[in-house]
N, C-alpha and C positions, 0 to 999 in steps of 0.2 A: 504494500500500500504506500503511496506517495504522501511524504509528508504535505500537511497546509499551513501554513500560518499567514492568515492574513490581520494586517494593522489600519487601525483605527484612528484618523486624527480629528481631535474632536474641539468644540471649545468650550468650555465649562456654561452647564446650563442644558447644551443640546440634546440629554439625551444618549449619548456616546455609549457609555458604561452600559444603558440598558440593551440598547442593539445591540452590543457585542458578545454582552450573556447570551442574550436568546441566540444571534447565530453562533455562538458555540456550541450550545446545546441542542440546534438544529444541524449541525454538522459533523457532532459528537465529536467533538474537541476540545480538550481545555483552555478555560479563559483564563487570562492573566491581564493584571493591570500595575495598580504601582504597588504593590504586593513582590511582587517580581521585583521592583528596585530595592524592596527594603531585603527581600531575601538575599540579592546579589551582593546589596552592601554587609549586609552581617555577614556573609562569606567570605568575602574578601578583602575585609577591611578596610574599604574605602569609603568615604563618608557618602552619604544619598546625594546631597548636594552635586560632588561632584561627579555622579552617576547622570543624575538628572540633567545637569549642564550636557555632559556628553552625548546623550542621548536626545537633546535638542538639534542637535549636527546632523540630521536626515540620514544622508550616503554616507556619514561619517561613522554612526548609531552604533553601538553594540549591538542592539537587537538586527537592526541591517546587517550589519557582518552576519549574526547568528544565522537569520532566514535565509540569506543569500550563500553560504557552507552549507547551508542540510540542503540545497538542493532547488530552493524557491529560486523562481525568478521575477525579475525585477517588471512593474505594470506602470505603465502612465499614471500619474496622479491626477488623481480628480478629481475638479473645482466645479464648483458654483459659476454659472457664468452672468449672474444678475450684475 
């Protein structure tokens, strides 16, 4: 089975967090959010802050690295065109 992981950017307010549960669990996949940052940072002792900054950096991401090594590829990003 091919892995999925697809991301969410969202802005606070929209909603985000609840789409992304339901299509995880429409898709039978686990969801993660900033849960994932705090886990990363107590592993390996880096502070959140500077998890969170780096993880602002798109194509620079941790999580982009991640998806894009297990096999994901990369989709146009898609905007609102109002």
């Amino acid at each position: 089975m091919k892995q999925r992981i697809v991301t969410i950017s969202r802005t606070y307010g929209s909603g985000g967090r609840i789409i992304g549960q339901k299509l995880a669990e429409d898709m039978g996949v686990p969801f993660y959010d900033r849960a994932l940052i705090d886990r990363i940072a107590e592993e390996t002792g880096f502070s959140k802050e500077m998890i969170e900054n780096a993880e602002m950096k798109a194509k620079n991401s941790f999580l982009y690295t991640l998806a894009t090594s297990l096999g994901g590829t990369e989709m146009p990003e898609l905007t609102d065109s109002h």
